[in-house]
VEXTI-319115 format. One record per residue: residue in three letters; x, y, z of N, C-alpha, C, O in turn; chain. Coordinates in steps of 0.001 Angstrom, whole numbers, plus 500000, padded with zeros to 6 digits. Example, Ala and Ser with C-alpha at 12.3 -4.5 7.8 and 13.67 -1.06 7.14 Angstrom:
BEGIN
aa n.c1 n.c2 n.c3 ca.c1 ca.c2 ca.c3 c.c1 c.c2 c.c3 o.c1 o.c2 o.c3 ch
Ala 513190 494310 507800 512300 495500 507800 513200 496700 507800 514236 496681 508465 A
Ser 512850 497750 507080 513670 498940 507140 512900 500030 507870 513409 501138 508039 A
This chain:
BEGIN
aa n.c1 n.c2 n.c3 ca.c1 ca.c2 ca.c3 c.c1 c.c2 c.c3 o.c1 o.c2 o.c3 ch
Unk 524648 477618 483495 523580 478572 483815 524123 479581 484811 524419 479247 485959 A
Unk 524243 480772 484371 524892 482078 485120 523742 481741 486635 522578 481342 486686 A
Unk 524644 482089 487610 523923 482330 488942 523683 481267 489802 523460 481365 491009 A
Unk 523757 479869 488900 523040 478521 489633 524327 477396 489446 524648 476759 488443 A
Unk 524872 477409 490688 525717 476518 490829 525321 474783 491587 524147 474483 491370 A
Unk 525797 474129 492069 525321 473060 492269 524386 472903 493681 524724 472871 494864 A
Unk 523312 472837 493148 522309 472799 493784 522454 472059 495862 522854 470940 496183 A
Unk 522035 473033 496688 522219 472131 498150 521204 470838 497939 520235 470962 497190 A
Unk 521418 469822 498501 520484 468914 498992 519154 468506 498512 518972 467903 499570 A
Unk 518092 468298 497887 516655 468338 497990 515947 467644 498790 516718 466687 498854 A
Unk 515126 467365 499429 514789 466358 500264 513512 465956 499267 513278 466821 498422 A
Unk 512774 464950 499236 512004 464927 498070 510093 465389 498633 509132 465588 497891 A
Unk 510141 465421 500028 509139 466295 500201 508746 467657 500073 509267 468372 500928 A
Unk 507564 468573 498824 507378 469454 499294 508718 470320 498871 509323 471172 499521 A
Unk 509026 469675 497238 510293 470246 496440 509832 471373 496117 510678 472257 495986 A
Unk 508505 471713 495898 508691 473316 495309 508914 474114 496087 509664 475021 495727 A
Unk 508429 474138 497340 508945 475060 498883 510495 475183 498761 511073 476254 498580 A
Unk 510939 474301 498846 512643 473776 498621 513544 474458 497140 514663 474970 497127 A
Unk 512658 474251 496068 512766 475302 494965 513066 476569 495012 513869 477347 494497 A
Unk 511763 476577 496158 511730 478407 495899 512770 478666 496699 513727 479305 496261 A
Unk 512731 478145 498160 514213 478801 498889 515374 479172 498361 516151 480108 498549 A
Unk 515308 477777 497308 517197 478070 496990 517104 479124 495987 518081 479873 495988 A
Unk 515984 479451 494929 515475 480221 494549 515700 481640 494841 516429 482360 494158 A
Unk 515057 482012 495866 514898 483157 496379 516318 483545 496892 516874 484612 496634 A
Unk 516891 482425 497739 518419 482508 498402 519559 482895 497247 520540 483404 497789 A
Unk 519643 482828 496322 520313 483210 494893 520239 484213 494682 521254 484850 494401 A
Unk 518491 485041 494742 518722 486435 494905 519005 487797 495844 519408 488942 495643 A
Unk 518599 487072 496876 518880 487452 498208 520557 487744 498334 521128 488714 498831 A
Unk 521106 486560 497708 522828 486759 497670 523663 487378 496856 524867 487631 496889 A
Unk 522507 487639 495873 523073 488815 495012 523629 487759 493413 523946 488319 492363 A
Unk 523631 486657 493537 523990 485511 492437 522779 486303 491119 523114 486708 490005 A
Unk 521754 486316 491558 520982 486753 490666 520137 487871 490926 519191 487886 491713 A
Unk 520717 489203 489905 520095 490358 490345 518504 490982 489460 517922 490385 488554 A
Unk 518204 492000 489928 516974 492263 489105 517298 492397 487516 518295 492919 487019 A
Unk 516080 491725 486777 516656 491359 485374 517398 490436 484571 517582 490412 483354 A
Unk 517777 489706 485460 517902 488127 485090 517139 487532 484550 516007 487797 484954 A
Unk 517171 486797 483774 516271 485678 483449 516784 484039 484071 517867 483479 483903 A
Unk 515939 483707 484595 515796 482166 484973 516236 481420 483699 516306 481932 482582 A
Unk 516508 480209 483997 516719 479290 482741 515822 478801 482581 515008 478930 483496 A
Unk 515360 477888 481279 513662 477242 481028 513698 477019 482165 514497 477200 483083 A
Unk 512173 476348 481962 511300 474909 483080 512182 473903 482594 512518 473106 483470 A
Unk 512639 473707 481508 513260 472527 480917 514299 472121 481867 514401 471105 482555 A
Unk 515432 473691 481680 516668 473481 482804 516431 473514 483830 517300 473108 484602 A
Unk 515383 473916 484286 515315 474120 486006 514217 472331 486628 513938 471922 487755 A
Unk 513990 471905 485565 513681 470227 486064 514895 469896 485889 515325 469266 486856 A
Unk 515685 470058 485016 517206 468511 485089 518018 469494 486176 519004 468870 486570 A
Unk 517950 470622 486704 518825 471108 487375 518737 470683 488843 519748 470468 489512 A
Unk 517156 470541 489449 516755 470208 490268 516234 469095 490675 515853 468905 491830 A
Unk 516167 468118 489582 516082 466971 489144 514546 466175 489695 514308 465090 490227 A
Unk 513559 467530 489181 512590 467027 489786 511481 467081 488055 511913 467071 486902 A
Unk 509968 467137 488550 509014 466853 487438 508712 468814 487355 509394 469633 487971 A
Unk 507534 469146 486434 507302 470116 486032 506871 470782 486879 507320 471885 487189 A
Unk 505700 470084 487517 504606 470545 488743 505438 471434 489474 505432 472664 489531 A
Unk 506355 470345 490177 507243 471149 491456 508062 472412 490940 507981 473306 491783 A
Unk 508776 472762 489907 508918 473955 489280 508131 474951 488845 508410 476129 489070 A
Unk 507174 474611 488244 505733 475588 487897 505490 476051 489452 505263 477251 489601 A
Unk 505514 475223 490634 504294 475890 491614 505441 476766 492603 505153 477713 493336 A
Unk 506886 476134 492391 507544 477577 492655 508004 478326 492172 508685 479098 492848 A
Unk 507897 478520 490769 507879 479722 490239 506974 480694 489755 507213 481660 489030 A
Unk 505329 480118 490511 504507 480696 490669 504105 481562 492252 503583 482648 492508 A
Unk 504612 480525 493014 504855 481645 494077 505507 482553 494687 505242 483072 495771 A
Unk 506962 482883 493508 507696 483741 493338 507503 484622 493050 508126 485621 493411 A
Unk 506368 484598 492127 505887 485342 491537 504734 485896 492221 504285 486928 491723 A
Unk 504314 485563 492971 503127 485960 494073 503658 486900 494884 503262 488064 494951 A
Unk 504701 486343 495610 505420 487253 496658 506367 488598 495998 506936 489482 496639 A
Unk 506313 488414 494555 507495 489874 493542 508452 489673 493601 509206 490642 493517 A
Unk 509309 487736 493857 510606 488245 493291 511181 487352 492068 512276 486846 491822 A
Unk 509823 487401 491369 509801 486800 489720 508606 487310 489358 507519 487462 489916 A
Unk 509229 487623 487897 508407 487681 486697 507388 486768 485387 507747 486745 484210 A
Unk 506338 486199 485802 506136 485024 485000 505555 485318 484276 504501 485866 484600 A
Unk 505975 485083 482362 505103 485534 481569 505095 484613 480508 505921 483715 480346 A
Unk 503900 484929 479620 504277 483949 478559 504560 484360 477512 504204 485415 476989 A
Unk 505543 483176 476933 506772 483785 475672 508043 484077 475871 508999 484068 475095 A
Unk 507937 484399 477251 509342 485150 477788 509824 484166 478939 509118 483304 479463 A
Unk 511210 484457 479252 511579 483362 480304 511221 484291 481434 510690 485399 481360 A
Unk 511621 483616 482502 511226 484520 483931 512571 485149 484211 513727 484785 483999 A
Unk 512127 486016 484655 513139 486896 485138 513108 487575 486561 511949 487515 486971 A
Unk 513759 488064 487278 514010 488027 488603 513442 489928 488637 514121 490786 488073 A
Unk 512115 490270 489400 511726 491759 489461 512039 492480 490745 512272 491992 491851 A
Unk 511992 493899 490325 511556 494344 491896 510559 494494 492476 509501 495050 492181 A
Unk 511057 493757 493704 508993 493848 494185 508555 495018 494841 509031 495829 495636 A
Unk 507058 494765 494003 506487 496202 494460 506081 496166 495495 505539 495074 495666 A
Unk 506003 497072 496757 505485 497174 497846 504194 497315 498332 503765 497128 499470 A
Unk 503410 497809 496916 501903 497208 497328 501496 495911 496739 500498 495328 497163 A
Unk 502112 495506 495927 501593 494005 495521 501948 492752 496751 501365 491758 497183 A
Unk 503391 493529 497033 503778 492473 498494 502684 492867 499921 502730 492064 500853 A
Unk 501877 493902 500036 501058 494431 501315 499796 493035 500689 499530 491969 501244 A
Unk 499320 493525 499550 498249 492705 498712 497943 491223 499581 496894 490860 500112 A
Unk 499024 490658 499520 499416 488993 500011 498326 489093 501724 497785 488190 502363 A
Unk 498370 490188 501897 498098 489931 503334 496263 490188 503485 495514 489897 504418 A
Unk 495962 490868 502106 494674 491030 502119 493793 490374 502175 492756 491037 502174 A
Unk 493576 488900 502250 492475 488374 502680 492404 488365 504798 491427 488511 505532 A
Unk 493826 488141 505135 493303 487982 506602 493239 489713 506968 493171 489888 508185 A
Unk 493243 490491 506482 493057 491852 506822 491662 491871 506590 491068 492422 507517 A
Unk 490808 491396 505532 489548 491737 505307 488373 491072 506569 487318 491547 506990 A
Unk 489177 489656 506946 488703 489527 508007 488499 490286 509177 487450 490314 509821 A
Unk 489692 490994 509468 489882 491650 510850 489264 493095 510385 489175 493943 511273 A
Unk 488942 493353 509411 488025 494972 509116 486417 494489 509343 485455 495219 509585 A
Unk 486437 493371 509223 484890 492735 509487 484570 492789 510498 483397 492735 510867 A
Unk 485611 492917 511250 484798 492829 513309 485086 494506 513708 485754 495100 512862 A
Unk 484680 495256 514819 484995 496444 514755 486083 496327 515515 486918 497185 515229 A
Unk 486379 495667 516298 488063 495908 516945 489060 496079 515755 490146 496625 515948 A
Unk 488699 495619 514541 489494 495196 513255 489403 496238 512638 490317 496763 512002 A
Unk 488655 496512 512720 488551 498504 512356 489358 499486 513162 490177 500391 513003 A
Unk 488777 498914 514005 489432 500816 515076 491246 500209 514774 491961 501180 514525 A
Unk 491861 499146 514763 492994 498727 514710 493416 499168 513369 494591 499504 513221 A
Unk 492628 499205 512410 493235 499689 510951 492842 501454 510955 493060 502116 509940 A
Unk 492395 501934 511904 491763 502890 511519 493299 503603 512349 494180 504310 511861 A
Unk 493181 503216 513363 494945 503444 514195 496298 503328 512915 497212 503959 512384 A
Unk 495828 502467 512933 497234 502059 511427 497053 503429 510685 498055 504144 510703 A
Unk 495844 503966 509973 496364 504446 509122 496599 506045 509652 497535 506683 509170 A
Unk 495812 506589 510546 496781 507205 511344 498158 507755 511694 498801 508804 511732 A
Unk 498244 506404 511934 499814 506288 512290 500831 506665 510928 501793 507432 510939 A
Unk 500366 505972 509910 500580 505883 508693 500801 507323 508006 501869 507824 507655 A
Unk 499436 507879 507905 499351 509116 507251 500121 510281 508063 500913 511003 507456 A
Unk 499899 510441 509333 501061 511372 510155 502061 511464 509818 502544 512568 509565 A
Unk 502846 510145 509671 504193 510094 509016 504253 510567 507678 505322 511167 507562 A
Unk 503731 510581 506803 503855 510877 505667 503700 512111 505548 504654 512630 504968 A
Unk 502531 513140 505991 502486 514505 506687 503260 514741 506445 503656 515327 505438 A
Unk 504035 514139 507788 505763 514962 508473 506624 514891 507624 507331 515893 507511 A
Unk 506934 513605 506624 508019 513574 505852 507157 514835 504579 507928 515786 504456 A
Unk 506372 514961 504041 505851 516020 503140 506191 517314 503165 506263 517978 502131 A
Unk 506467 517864 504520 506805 518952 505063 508195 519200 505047 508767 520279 504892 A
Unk 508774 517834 505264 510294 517821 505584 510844 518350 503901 511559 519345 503782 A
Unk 510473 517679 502913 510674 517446 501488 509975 517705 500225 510250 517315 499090 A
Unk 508882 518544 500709 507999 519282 499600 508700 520153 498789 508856 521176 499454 A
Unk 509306 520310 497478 510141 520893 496595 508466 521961 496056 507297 521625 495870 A
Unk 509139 523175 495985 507676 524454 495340 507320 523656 493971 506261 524136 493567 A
Unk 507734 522713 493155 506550 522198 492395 505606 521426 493133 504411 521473 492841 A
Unk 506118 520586 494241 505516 519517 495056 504230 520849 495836 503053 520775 495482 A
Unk 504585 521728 496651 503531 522643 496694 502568 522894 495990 501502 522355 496285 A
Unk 502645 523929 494660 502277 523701 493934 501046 523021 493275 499917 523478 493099 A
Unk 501650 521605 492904 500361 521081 492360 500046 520328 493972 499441 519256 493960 A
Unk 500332 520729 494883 499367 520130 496097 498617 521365 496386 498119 521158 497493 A
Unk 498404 522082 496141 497658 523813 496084 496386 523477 495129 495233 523346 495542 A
Unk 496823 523359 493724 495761 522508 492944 495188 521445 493249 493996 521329 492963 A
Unk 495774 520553 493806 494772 519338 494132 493505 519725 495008 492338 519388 494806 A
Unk 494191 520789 496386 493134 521024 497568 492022 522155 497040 490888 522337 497481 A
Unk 492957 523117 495559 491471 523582 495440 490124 523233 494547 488979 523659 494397 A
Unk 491026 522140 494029 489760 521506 493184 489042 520849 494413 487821 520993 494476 A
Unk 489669 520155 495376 488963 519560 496413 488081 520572 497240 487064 520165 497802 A
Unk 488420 521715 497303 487250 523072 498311 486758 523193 497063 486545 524374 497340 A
Unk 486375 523103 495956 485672 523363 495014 484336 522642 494614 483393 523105 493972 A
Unk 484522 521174 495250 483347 520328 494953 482951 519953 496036 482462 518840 495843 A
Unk 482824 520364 497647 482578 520662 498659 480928 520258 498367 480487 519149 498671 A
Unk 480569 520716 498095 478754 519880 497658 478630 518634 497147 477545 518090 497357 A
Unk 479516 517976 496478 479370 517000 495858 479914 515904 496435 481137 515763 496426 A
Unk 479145 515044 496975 479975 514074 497409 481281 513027 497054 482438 513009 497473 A
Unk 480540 512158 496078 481812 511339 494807 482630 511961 494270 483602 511371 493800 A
Unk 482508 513383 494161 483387 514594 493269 484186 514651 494579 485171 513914 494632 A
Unk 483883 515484 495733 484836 515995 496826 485569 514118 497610 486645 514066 498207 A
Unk 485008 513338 497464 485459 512024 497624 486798 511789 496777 487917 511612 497258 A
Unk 486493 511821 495560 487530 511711 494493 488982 512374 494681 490040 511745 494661 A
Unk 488812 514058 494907 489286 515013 494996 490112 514558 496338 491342 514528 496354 A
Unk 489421 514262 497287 489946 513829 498772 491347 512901 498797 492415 513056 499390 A
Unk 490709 511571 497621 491930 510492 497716 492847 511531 496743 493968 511435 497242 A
Unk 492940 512485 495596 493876 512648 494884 494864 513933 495969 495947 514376 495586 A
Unk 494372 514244 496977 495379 515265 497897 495755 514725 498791 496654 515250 499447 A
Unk 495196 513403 499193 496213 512471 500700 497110 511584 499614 498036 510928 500090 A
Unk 496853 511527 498002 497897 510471 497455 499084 511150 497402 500173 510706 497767 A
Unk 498798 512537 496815 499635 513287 496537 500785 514008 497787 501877 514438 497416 A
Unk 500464 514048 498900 501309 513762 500203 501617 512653 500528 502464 512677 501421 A
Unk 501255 511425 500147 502439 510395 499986 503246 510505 499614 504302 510568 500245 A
Unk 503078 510602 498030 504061 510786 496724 505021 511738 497258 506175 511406 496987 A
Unk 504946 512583 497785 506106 514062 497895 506615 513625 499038 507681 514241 499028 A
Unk 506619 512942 500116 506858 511594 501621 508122 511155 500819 509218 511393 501327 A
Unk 508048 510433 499410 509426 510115 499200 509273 508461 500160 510330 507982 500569 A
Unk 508227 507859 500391 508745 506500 500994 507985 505688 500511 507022 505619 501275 A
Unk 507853 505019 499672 507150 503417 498682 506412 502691 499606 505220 502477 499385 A
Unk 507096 502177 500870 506498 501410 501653 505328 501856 502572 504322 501236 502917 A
Unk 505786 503214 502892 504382 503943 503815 503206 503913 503080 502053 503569 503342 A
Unk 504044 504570 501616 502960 504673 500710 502260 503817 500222 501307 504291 499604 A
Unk 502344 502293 500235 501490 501557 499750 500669 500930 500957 499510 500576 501171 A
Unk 501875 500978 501629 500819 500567 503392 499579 501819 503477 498692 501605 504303 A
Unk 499511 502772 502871 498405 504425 503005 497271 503116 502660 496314 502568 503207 A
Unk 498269 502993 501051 496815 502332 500032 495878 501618 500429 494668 501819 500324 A
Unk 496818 500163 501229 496381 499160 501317 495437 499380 502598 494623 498458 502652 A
Unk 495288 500247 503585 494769 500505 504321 493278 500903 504271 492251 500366 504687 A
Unk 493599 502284 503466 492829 503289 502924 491694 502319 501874 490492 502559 501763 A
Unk 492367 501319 501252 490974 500303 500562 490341 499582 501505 489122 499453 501396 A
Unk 491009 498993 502572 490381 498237 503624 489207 499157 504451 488275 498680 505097 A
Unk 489451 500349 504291 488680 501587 505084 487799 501921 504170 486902 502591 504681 A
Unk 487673 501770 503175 486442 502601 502008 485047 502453 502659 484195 503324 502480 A
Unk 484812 501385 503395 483189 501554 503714 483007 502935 504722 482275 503909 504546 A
Unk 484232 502555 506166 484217 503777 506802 484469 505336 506194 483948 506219 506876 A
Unk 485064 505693 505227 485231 506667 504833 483370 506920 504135 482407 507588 504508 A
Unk 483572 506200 503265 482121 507044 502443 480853 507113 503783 479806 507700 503506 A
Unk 481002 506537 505106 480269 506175 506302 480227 507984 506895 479376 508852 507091 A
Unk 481321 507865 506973 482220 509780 507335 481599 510746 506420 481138 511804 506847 A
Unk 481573 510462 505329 481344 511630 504444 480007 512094 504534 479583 513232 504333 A
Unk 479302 510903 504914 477641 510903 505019 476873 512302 506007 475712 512705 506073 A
Unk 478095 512728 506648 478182 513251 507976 477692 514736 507731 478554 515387 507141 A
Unk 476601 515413 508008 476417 516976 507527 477388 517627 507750 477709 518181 506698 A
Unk 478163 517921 508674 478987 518290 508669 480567 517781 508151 481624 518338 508448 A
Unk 480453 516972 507584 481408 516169 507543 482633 516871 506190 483837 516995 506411 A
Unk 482086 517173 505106 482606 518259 503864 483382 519324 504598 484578 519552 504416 A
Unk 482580 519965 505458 483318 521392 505619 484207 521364 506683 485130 522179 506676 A
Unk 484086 520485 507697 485480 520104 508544 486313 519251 507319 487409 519807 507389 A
Unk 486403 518503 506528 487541 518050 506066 487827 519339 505326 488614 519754 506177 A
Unk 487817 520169 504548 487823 520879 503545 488403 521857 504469 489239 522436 503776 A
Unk 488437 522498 505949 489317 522971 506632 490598 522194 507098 491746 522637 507140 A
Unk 490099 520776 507482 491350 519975 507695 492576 520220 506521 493785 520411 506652 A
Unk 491595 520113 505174 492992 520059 504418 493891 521004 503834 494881 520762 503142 A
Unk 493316 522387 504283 493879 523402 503767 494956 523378 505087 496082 523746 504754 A
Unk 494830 523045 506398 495509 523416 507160 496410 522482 506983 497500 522870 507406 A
Unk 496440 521436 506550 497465 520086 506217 498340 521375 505239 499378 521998 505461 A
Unk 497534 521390 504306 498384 522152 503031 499423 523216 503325 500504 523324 502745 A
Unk 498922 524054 504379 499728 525261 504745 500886 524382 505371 501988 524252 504838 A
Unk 500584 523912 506327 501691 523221 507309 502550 522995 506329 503592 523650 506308 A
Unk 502240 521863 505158 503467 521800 504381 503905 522698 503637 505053 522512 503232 A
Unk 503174 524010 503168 504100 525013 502570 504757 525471 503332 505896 525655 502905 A
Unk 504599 525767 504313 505186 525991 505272 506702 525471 505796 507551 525984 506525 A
Unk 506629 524338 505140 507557 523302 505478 508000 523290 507417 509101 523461 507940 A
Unk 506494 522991 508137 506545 523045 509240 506243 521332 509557 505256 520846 509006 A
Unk 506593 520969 509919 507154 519268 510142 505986 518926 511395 505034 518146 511360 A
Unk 506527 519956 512655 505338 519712 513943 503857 520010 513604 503036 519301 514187 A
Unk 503334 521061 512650 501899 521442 512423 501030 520559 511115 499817 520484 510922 A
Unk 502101 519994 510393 501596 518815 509723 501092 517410 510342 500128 516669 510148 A
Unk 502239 517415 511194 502115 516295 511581 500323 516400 512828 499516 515485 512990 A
Unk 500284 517475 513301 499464 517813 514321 498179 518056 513370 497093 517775 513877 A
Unk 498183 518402 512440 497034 518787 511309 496560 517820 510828 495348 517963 510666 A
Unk 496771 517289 510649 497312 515429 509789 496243 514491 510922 495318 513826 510456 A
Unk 496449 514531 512078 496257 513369 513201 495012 514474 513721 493972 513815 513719 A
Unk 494802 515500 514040 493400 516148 514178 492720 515691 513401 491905 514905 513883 A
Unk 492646 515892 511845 491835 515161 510825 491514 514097 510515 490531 513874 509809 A
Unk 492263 513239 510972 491924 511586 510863 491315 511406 512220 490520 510467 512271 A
Unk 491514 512164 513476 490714 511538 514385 489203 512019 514515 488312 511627 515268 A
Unk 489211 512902 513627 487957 513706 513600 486704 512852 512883 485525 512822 513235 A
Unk 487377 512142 511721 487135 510763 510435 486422 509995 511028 485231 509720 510878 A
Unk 487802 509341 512301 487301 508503 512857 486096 508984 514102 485271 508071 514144 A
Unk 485848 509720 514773 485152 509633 515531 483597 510564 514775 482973 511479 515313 A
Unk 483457 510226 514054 482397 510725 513254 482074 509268 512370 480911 509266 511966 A
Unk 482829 508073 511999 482095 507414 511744 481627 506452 512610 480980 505574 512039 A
Unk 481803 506262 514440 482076 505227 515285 480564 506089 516021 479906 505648 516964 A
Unk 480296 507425 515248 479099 508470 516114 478180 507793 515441 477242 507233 516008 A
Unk 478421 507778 513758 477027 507358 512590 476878 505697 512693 475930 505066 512225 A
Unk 477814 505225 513280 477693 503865 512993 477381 503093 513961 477003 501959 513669 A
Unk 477463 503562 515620 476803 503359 516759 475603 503765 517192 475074 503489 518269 A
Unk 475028 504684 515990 473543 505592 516664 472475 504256 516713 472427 503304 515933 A
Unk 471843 504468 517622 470635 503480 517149 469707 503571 515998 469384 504631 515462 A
Unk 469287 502358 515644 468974 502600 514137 467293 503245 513944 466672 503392 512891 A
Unk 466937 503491 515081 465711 504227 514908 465638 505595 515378 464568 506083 515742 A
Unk 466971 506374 515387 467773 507806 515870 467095 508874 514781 466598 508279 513825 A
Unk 467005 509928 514740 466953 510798 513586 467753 511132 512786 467436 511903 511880 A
């Protein structure tokens, strides 16, 4: 079996943990690269000299974490993991901590932090098609300025699209994974009378900055607008509930 030489040690507790290490350690070392295929379940019980269970449940959590492919019909094969399916893993104790408001203002910082950077790299690396259709995105977005779910829609397709032109996978799925944890606060924001026509200036000035290919006024355009987000939904969401 290409890649799998004689197995270290097993201890017989808690073999699929032990599976997956040597597992994972194979690809990590480069023995087995993306696109490999694993050998059966068949070979990988007499190889490891254990029962089915303990193979099935680590090559199911290989597959959890992205660095296997488990399908049926096909053998497994060794993938690249995607960087939002690997953020994913962390989403249940994140949903907790968006449940309390310290857990908020802390993700609301994250994405912040998050989106600035991406700004800046947008500016750094916006190619005139990358302009372009980011020109189209923002004016369909000043276009449905009345509509909420429409200018909502429009909203996520011009902060995705300054990821995408960022050039970085990992920021970019950390945006995502954020930006879903935030959906109550955002549509909370939008609720805001004023809330349309300050973003709808925010984002033209995002936009220029990056035609511009000005790195400092993105980045400064970028972090005005998200703090503006945020302190407009911490205004609607602290009022007392018998306020006008």
């Amino acid at each position: 079996m290409s890649g799998f030489g004689t197995p270290s040690h097993l201890r017989r507790d808690r073999l699929s943990d032990k599976i997956a290490k040597d597992i994972e350690d194979r690809v990590l070392s480069g023995k087995l690269t993306v696109g490999d295929r694993l050998p059966s379940e068949r070979d990988l019980m007499a190889h490891y000299g254990v029962g089915r269970p303990a193979v099935r449940e680590a090559l199911l959590w290989l597959s959890k974490t992205g660095i296997l492919s488990v399908s049926n019909g096909d053998r497994t094969r060794v993938t690249e993991p995607d960087p939002r399916e690997m953020l994913q893993l962390l989403s249940g104790a994140a949903r907790m901590l968006v449940a309390r408001p310290e857990g908020i203002r802390q993700f609301q910082k994250t994405r912040i932090f998050v989106e600035v950077a991406l700004a800046r790299e947008a500016a750094r690396l916006a190619t005139d098609e990358d302009v372009a259709e980011l020109e189209a995105l923002l004016l369909a977005n000043e276009g449905c300025a009345e509509d909420i779910p429409a200018f909502s829609a429009s909203d996520d397709a011009f902060h995705q699209r300054i990821g995408l032109i960022a050039q970085d996978p990992l920021l970019d799925a950390l945006y995502h994974v954020v930006l879903e944890l935030l959906e109550e606060q955002r549509r909370m924001s939008l609720s805001h009378p004023d809330a349309l026509g300050k973003a709808v200036a925010a984002h033209r000035a995002i936009f220029e900055a990056i035609r511009d290919r000005d790195a400092d006024r993105a980045e400064a355009a970028m972090r005005e607008h998200l703090e503006t987000v945020v302190q407009t939904y911490w205004a609607i969401s602290e009022r007392p509930s018998d306020a006008p």
